[in-house]
Backbone as CSV, one residue per row, in Angstrom:
resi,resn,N_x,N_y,N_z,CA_x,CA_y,CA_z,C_x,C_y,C_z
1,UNK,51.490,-26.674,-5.625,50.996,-26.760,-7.018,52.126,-27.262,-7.919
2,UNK,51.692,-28.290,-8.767,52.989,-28.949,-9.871,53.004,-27.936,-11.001
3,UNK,54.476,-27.999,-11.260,55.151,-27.338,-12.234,54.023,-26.740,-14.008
4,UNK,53.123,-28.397,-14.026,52.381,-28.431,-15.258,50.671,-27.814,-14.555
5,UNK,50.661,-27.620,-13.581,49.271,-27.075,-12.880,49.763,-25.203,-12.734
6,UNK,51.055,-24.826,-12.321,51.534,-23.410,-12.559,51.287,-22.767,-14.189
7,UNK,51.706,-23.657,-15.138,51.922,-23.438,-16.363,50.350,-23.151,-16.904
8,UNK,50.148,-23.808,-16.892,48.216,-24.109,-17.404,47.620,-22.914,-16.665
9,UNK,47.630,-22.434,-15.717,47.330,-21.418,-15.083,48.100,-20.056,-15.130
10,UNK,48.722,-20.156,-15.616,49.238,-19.144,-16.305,49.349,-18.378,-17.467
11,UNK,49.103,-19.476,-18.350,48.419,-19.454,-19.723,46.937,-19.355,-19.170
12,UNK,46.029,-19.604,-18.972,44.466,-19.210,-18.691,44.587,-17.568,-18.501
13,UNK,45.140,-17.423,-17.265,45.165,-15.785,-17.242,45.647,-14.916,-18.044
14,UNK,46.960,-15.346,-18.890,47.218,-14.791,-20.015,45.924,-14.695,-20.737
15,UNK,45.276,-16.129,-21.538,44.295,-15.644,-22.212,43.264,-15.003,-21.900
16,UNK,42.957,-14.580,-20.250,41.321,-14.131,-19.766,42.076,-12.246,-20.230
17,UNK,43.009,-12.104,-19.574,43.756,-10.926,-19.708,43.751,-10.646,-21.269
18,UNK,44.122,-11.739,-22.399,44.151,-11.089,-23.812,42.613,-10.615,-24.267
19,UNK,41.876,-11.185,-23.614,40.532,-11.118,-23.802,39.965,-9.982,-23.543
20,UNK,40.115,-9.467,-22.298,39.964,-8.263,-21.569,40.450,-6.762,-22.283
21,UNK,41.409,-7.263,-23.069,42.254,-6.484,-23.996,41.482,-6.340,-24.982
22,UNK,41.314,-7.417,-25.622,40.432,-7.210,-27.092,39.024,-6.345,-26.682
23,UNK,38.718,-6.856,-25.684,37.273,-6.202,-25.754,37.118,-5.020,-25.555
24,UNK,38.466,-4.558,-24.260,37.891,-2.667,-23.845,39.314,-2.027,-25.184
25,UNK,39.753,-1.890,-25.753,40.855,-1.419,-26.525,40.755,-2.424,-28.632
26,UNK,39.901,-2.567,-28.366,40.241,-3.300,-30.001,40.639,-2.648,-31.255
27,UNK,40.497,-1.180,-30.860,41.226,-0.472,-32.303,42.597,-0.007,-31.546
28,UNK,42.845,-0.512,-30.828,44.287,0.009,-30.262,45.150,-1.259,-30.026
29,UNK,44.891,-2.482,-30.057,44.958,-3.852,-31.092,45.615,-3.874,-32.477
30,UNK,44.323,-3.462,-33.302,44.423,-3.173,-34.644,45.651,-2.049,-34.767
31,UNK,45.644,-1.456,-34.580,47.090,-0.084,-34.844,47.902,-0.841,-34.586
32,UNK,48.558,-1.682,-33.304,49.472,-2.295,-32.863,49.855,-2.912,-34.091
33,UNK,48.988,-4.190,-34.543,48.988,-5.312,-34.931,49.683,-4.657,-36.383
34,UNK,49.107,-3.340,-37.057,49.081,-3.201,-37.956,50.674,-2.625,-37.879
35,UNK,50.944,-1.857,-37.157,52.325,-0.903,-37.190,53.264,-1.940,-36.990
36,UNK,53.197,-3.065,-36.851,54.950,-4.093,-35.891,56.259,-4.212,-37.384
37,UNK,56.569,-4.004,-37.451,57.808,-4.644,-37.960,58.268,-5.816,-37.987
38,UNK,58.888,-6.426,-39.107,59.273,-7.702,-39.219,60.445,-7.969,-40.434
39,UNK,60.492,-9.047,-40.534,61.795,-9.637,-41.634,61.112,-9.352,-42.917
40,UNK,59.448,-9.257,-42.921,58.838,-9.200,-44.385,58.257,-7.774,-44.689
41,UNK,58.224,-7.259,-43.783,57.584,-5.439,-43.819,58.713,-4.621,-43.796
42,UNK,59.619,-5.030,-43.518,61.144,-4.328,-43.274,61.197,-3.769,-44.770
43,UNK,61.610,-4.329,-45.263,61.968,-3.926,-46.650,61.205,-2.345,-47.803
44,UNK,59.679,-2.665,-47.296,58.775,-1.917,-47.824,59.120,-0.403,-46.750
45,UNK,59.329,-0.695,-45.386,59.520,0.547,-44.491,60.346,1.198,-45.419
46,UNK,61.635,0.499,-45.031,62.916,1.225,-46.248,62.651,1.545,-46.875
47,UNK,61.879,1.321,-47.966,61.746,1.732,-48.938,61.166,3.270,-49.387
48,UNK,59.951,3.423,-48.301,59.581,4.308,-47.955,60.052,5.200,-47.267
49,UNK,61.454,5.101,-46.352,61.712,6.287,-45.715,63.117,6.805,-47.201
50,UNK,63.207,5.886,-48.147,64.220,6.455,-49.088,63.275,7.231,-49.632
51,UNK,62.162,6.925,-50.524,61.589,7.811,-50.962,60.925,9.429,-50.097
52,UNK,60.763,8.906,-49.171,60.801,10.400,-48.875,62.155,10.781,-48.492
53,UNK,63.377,10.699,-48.090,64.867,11.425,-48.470,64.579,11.667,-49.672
54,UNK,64.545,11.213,-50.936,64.697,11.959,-52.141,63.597,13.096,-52.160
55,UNK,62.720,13.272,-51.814,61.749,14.511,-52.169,62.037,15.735,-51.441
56,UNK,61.253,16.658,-51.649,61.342,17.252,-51.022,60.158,17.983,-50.313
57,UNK,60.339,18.183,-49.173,58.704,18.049,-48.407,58.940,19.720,-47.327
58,UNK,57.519,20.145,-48.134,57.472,21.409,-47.172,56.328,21.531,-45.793
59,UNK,56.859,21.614,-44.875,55.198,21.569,-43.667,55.593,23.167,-43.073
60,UNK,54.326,24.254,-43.889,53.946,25.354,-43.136,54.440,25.617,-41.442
61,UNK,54.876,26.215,-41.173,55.703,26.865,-39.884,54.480,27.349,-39.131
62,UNK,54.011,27.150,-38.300,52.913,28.243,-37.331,53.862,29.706,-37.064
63,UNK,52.967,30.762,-37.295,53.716,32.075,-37.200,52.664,32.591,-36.842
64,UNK,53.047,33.846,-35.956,51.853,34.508,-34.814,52.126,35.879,-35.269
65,UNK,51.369,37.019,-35.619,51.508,38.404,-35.765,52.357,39.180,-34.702
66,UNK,52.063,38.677,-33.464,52.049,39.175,-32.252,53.370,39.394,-31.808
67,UNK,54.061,40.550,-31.750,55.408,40.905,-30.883,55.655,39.333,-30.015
68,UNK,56.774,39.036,-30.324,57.050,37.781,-29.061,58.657,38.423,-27.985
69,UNK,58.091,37.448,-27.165,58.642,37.649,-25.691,59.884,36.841,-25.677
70,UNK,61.169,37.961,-25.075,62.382,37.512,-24.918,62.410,36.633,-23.636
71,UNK,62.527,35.270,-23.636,62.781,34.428,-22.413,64.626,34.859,-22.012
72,UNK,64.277,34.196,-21.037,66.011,34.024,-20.569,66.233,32.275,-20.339
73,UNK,67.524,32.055,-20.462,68.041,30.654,-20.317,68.201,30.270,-19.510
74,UNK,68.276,29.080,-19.005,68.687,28.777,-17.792,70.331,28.153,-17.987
75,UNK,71.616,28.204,-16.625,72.043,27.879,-16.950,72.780,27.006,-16.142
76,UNK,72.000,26.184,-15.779,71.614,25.128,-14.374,72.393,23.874,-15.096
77,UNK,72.239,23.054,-14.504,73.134,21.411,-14.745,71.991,21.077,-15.981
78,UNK,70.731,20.954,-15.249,69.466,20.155,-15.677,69.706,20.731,-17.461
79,UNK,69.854,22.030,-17.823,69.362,22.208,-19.060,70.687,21.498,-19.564
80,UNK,72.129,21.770,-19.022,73.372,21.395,-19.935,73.261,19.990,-20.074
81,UNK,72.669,19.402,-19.455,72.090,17.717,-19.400,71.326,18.014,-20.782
82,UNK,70.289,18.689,-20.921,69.220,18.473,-21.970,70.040,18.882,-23.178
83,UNK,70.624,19.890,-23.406,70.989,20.242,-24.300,72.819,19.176,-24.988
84,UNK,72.948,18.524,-23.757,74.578,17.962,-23.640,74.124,16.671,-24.896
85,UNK,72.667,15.819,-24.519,72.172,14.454,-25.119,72.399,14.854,-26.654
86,UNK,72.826,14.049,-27.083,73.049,13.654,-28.518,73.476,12.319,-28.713
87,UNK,72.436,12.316,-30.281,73.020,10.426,-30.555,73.826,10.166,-31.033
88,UNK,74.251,8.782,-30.931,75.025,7.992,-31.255,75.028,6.621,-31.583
89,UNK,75.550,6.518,-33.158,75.068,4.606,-33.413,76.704,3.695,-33.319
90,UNK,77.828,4.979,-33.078,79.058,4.155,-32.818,79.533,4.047,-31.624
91,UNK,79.954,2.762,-31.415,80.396,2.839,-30.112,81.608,2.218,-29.810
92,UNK,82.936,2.767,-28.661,83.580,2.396,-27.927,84.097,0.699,-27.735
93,UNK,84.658,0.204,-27.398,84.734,-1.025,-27.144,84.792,-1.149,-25.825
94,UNK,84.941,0.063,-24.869,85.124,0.453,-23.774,83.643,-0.124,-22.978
95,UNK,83.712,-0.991,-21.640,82.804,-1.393,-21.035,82.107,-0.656,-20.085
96,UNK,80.967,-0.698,-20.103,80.163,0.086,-19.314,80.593,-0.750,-17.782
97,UNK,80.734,0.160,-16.487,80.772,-0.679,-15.221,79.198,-0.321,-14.580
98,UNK,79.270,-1.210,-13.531,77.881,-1.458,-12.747,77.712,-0.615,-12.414
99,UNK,78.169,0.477,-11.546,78.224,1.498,-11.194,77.117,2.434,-11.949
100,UNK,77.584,2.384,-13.203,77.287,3.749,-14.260,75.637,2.619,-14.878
101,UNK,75.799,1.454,-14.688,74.412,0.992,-14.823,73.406,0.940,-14.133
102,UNK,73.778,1.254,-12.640,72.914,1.367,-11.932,72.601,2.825,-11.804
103,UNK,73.158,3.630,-11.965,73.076,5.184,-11.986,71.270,5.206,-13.298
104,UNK,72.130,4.690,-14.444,71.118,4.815,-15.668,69.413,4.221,-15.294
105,UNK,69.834,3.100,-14.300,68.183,2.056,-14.108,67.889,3.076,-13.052
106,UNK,68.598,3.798,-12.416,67.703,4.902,-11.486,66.880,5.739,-11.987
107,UNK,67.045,5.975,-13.623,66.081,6.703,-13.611,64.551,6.359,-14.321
108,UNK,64.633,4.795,-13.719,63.111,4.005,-13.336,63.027,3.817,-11.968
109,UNK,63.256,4.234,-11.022,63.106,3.719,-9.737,61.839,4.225,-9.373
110,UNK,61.571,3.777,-8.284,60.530,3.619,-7.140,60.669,3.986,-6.125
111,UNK,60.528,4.539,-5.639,61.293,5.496,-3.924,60.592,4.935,-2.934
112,UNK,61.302,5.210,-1.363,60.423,3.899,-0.470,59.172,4.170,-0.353
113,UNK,58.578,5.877,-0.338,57.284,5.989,-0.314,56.480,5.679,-1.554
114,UNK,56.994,4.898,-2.525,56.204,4.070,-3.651,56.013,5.456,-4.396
115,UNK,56.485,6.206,-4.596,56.623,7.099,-5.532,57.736,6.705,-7.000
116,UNK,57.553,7.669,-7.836,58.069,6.802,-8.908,58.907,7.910,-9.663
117,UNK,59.851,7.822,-10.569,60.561,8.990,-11.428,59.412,9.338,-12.173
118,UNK,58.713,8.534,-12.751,57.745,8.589,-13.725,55.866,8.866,-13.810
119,UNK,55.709,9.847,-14.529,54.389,9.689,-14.198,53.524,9.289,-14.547
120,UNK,52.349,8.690,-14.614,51.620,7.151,-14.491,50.009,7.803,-14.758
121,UNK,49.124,7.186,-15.761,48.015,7.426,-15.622,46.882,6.362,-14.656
122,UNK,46.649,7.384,-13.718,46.384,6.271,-12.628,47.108,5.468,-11.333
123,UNK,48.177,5.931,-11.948,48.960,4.978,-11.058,49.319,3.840,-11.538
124,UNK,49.171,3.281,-12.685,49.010,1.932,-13.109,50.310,1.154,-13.486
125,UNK,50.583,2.596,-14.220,52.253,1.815,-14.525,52.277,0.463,-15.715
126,UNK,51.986,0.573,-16.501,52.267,-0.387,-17.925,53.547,-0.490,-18.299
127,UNK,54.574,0.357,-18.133,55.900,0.170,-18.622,56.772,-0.814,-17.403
128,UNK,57.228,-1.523,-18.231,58.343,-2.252,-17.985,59.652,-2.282,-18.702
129,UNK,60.590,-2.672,-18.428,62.244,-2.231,-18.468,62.901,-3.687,-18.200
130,UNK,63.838,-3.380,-19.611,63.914,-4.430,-19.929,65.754,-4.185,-20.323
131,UNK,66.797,-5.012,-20.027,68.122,-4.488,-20.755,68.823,-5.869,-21.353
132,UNK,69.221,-5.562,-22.551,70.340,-6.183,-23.353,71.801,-6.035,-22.786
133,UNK,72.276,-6.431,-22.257,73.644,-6.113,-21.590,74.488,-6.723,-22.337
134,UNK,75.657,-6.380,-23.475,76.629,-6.758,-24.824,77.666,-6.661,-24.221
135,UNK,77.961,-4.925,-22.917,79.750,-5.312,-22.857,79.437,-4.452,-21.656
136,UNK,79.483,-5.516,-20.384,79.477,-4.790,-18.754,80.827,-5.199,-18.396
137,UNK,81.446,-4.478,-17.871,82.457,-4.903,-16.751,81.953,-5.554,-14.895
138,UNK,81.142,-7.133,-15.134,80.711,-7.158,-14.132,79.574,-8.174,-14.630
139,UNK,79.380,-8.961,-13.387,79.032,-10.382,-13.271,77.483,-10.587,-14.757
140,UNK,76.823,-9.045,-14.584,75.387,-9.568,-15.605,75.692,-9.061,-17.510
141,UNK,77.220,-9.182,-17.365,77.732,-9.328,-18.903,76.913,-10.131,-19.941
142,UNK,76.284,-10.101,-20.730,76.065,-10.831,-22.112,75.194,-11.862,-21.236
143,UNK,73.981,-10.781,-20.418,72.619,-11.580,-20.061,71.276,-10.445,-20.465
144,UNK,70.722,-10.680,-20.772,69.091,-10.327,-21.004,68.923,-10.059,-19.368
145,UNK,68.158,-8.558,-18.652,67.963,-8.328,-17.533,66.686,-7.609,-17.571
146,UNK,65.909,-7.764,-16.642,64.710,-7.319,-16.163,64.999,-6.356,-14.766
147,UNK,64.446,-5.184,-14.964,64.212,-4.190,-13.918,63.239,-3.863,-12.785
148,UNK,63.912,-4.331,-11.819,62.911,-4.153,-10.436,62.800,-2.886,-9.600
149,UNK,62.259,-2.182,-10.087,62.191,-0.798,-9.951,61.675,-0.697,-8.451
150,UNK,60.650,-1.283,-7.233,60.272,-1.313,-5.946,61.638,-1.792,-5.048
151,UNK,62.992,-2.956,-5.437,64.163,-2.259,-4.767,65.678,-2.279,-5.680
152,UNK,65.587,-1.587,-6.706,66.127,-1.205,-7.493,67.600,-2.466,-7.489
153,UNK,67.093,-3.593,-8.465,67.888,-4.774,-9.066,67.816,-5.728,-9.753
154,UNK,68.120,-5.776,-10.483,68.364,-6.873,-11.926,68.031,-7.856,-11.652
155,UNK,67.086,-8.709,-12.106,66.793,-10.107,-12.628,67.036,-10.195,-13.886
156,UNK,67.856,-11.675,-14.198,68.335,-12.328,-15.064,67.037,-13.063,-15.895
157,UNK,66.949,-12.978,-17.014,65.945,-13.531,-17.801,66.593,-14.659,-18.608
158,UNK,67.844,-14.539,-19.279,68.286,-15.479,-19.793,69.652,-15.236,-20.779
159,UNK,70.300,-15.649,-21.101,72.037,-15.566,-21.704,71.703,-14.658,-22.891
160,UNK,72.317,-13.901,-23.414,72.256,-12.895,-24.476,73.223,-13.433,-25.359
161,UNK,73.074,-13.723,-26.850,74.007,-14.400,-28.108,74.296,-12.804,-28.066
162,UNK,75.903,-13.340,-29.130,76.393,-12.174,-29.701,75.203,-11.273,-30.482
163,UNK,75.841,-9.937,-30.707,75.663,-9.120,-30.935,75.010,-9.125,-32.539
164,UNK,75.928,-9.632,-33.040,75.623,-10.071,-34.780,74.667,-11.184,-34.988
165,UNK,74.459,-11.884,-33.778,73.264,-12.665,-34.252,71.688,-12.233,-34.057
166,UNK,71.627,-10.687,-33.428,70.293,-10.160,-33.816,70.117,-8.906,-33.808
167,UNK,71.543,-8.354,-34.265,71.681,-6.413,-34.421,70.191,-6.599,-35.496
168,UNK,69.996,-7.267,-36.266,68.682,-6.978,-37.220,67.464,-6.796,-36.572
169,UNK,66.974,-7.465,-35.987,65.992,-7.323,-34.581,65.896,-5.546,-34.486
170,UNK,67.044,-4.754,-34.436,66.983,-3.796,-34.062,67.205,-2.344,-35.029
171,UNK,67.498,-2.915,-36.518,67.391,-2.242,-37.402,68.084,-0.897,-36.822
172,UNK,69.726,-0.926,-36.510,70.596,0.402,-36.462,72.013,-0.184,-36.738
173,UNK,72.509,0.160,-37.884,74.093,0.425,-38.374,74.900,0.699,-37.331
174,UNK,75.414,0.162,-36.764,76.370,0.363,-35.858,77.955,0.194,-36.198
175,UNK,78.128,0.425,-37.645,79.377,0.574,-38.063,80.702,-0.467,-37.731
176,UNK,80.132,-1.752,-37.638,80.705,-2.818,-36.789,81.519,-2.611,-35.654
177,UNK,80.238,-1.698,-34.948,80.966,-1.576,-33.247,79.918,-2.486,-32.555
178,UNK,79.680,-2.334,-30.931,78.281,-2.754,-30.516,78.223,-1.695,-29.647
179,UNK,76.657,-1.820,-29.268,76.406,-1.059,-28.204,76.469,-1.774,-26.876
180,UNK,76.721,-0.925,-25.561,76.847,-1.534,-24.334,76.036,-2.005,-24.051
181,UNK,74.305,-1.460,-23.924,73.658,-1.501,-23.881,72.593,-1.318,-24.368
182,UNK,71.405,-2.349,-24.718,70.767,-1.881,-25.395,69.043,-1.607,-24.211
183,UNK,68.244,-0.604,-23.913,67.220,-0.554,-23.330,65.753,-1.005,-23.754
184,UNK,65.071,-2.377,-23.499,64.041,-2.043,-24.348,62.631,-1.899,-23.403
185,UNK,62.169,-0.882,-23.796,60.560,-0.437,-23.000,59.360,-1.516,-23.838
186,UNK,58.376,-1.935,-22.388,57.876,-2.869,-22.550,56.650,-2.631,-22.036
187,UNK,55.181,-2.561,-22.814,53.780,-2.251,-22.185,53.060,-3.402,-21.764
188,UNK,52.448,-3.598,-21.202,51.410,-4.357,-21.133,50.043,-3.139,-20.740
189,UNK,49.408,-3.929,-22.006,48.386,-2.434,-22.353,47.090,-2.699,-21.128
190,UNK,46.808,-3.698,-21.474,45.785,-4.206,-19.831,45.381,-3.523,-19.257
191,UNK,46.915,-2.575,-18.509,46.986,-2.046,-16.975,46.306,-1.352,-17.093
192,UNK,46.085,-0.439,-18.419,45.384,0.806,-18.377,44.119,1.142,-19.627
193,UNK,44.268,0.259,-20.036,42.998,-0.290,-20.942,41.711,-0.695,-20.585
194,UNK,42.475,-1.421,-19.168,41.064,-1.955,-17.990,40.324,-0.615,-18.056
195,UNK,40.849,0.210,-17.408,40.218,1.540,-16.868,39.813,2.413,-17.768
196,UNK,40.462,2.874,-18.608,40.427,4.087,-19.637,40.000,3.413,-20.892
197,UNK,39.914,2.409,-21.631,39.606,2.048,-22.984,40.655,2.256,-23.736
198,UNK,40.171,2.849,-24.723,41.392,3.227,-26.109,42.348,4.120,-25.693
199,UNK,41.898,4.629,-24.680,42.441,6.321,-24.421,43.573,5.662,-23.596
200,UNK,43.378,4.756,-22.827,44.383,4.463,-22.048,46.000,3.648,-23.163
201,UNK,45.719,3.130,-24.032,46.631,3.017,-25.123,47.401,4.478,-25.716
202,UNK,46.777,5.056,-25.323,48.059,6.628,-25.511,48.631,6.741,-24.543
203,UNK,47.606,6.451,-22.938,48.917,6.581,-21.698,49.635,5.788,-21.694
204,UNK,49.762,4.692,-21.735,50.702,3.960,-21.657,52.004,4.266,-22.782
205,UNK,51.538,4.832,-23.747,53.054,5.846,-24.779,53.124,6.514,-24.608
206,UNK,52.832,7.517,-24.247,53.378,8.774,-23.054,54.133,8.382,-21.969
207,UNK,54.008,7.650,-21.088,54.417,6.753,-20.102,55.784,6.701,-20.631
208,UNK,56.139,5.723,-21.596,57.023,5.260,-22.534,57.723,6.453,-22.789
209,UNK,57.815,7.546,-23.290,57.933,8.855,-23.811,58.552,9.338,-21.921
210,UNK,58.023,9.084,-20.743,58.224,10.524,-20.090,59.914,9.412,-19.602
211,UNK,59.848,7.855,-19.403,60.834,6.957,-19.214,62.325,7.131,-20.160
212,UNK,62.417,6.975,-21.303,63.082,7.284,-22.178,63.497,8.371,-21.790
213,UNK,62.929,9.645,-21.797,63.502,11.367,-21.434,64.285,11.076,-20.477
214,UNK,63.533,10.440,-19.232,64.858,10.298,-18.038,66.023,9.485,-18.419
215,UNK,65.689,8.544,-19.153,67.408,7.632,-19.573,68.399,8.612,-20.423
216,UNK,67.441,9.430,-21.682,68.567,10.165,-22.403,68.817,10.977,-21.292
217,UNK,68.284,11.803,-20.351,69.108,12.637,-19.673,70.083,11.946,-18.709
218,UNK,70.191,11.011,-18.172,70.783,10.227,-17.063,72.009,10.092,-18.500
219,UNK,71.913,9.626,-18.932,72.716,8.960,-20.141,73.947,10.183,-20.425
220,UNK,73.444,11.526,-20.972,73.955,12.480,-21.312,74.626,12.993,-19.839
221,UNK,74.262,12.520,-18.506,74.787,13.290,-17.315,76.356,12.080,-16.722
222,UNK,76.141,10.959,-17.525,77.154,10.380,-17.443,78.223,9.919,-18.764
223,UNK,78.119,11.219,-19.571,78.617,11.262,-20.421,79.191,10.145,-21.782
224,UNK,77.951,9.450,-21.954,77.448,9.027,-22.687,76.885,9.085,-23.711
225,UNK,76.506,8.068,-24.220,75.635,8.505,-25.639,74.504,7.228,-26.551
226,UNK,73.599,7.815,-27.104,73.145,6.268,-27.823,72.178,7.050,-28.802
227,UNK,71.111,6.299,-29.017,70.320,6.320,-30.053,68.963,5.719,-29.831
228,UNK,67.525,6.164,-30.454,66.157,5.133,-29.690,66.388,4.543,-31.410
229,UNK,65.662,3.469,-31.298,65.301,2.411,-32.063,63.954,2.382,-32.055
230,UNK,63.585,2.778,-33.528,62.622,2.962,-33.509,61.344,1.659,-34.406
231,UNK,62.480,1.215,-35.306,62.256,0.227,-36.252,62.747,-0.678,-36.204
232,UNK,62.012,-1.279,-34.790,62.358,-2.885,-33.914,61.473,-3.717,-34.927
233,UNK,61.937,-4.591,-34.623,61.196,-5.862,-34.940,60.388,-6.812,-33.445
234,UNK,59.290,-6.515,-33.454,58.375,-6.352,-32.240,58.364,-7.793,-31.993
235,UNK,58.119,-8.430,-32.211,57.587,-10.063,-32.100,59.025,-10.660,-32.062
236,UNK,59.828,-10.407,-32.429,61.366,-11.076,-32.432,62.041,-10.643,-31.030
237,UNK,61.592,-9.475,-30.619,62.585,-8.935,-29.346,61.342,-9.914,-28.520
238,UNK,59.897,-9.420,-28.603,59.740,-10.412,-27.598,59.953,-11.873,-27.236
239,UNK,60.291,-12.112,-27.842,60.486,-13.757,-27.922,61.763,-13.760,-27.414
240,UNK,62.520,-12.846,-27.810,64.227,-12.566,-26.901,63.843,-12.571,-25.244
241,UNK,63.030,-11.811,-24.933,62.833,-11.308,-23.644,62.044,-12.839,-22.837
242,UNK,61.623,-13.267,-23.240,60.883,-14.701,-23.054,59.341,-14.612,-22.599
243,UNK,58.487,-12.937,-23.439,57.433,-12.926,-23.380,56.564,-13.276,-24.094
244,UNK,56.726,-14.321,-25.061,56.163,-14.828,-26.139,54.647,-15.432,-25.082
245,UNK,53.509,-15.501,-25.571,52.463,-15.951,-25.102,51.811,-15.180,-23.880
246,UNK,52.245,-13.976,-23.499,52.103,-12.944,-22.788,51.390,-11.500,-23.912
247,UNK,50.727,-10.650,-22.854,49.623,-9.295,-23.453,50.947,-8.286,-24.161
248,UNK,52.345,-8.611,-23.182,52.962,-7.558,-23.697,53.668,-6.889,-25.120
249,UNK,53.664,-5.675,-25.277,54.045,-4.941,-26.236,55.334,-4.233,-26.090
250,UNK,56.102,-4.774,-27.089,57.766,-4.354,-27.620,57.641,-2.423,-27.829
251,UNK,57.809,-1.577,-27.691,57.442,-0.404,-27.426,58.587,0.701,-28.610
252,UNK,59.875,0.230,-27.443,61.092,0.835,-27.977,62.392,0.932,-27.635
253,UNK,63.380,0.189,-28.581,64.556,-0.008,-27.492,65.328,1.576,-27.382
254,UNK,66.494,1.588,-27.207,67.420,2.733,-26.643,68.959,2.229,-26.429
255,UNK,69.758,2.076,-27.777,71.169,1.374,-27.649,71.807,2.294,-27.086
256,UNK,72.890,2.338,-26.358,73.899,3.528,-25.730,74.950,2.593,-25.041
257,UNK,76.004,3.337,-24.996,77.638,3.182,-24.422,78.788,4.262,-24.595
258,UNK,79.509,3.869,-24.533,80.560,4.769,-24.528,80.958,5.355,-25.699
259,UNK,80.587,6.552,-26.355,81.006,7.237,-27.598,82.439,6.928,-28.279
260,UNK,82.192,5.999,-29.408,83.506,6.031,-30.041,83.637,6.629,-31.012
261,UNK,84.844,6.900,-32.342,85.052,7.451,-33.004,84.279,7.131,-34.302
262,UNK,84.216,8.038,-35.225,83.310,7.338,-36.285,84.426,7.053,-37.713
């Protein structure tokens, strides 16, 4: 098949697939479409998260009559992991090595019996993993990488510009440091939209949600640190990633490296 017969066919299924989308999920579309971030909505967000810092906002506490029950702690690795994670938007100049990057993408892997870190509605698996690599000690330095979670290794997507030419993309102050890494989670709603409808547009962010937990803890167990990003600019990272004309959805990145001083 020629290069321009791959292409054309690839785009078709993209569009039979966007189609498929609109029809079983269309208010989960609309939310998307409506929530993204950009160079022209940016401003109004801000604006709005200042005004609420200045107020002051009370939300009722749930409180139970009922005598409550003394737990005990645990005081295992797993919790000093949970409790160790804390963020961070400054960072180190200090390079992350391969080593400690491959430790972190383990906790997307795939085990040989096709089992997964993560748990999946259906099995379906919508998340994809995606990394910004700014400062590796080691050959996939200052490249855009894709995660192959069935035998755990990096594909190259394409050269990564400095840092300052799209920290905005990612809307976090980084105090003119960079981050080592930046993580970004990636849906394609399809997978589970086919099956479930609207409902399946929450699994697939849960999904998102149980992925992330394993990086901050992996993150915090190699004594590390970062921050999620929450107020991406959706349509700009994808176009970074080179999914422009594709179903997929920019989700949430996750900057982290080596804790520097503030």
């Amino acid at each position: 098949m020629g290069k321009e017969a791959q292409i054309d066919l690839s785009q078709s299924l993209s569009s039979s697939v966007g189609l498929i989308m609109k029809e079983n999920a269309r208010l989960f579309q609309l939310f998307w479409e409506n929530s993204k971030l950009n160079s022209t909505n940016i401003t109004e967000f801000t604006k709005r998260l200042d005004e609420y810092n200045r107020r002051e906002s009370y939300f009722p506490e749930l409180q139970y009559s009922r005598d409550d029950l003394k737990l005990k702690k645990p005081g295992d690795d797993l919790f000093r992991q949970m409790i160790g994670r804390k963020s961070a938007r400054v960072f180190s100049e200090k390079p992350v090595n391969e080593k400690k990057l491959g430790f972190l993408m383990s906790s997307f892997i795939q085990t040989k019996d096709r089992r997964r870190t993560i748990a999946s509605a259906g099995a379906l698996y919508p998340v994809e993993v995606f990394c910004l690599v700014n400062n590796l000690k080691g050959k996939m330095n200052r490249k855009i990488v894709y995660y192959n979670c069935d035998n755990h290794t990096l594909s190259i997507v394409c050269d990564l510009p400095e840092w300052k030419t799209y920290k905005e993309y990612f809307s976090i102050d980084t105090n003119s440091t960079t981050p080592a890494l930046i993580f970004v989670f990636v849906i394609f709603p399809e997978r589970v939209t086919d099956k479930y409808g609207e409902r399946g547009g929450r699994f697939a962010l849960i999904e998102v949600g149980h992925a992330v937990q394993n990086l901050a803890l992996r993150i915090a167990k190699e004594q590390m640190a970062g921050a999620e990003l929450g107020g991406i600019y959706d349509d700009r990272i994808k176009d970074m990633l080179k999914l422009g004309g594709t179903t997929a959805q920019v989700v949430l990145g996750y900057a982290c490296g080596i804790p520097g001083r503030r």
